[in-house]
C-alpha positions in Angstrom: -10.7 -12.6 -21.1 -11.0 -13.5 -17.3 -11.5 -10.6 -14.9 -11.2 -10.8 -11.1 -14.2 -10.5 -8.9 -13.6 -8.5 -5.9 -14.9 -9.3 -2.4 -15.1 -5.6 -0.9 -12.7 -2.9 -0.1 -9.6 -2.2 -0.7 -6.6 -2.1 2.6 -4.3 1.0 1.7 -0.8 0.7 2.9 2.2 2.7 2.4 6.2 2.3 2.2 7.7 5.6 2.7 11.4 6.7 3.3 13.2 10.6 4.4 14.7 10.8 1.1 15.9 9.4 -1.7 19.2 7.1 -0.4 16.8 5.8 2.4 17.5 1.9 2.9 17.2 -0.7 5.9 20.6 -1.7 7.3 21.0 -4.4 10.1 21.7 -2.7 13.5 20.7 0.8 12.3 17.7 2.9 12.6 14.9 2.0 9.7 14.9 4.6 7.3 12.2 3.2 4.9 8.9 2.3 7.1 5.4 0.7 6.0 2.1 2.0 7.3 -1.2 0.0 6.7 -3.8 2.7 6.5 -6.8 1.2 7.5 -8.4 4.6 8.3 -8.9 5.1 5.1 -10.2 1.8 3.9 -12.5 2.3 0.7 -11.5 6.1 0.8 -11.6 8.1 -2.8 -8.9 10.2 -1.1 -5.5 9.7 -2.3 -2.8 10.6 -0.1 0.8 10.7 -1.6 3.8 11.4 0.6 7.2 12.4 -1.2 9.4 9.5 -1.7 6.4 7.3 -0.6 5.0 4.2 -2.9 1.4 3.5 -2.4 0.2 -0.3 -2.1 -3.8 -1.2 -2.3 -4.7 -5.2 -1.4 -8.2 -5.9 -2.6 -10.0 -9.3 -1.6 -11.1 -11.7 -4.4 -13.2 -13.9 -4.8 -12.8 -15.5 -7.9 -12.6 -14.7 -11.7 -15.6 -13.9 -14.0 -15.9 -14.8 -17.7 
């Protein structure tokens, strides 16, 4: 079985809305927003926010046998 060789730390981000009907609507205010949290890059800290989804993109490099 492959595995994927990563090429350094991961780039938190976060999608995160005021509660739980929250949607994007043409022409009104955006309920649901998206934060890259680059101040924590490679952080141990996890930081949930109600109604919130967390999102980590790691760099690859490859796959290893």
């Amino acid at each position: 079985m492959p595995f994927i060789r990563l090429a350094g730390t991961s780039t938190p981000s976060q999608m995160m809305r005021s509660d739980v009907d929250g949607a994007n609507c043409i022409g009104q205010f955006s309920e649901v927003k998206v934060r890259e949290d680059s101040d924590r890059e490679g952080s141990q800290e996890n930081i949930v926010a109600p109604m919130s989804v967390n999102i980590y993109r790691f760099p690859v490099v490859g796959t290893a046998q």
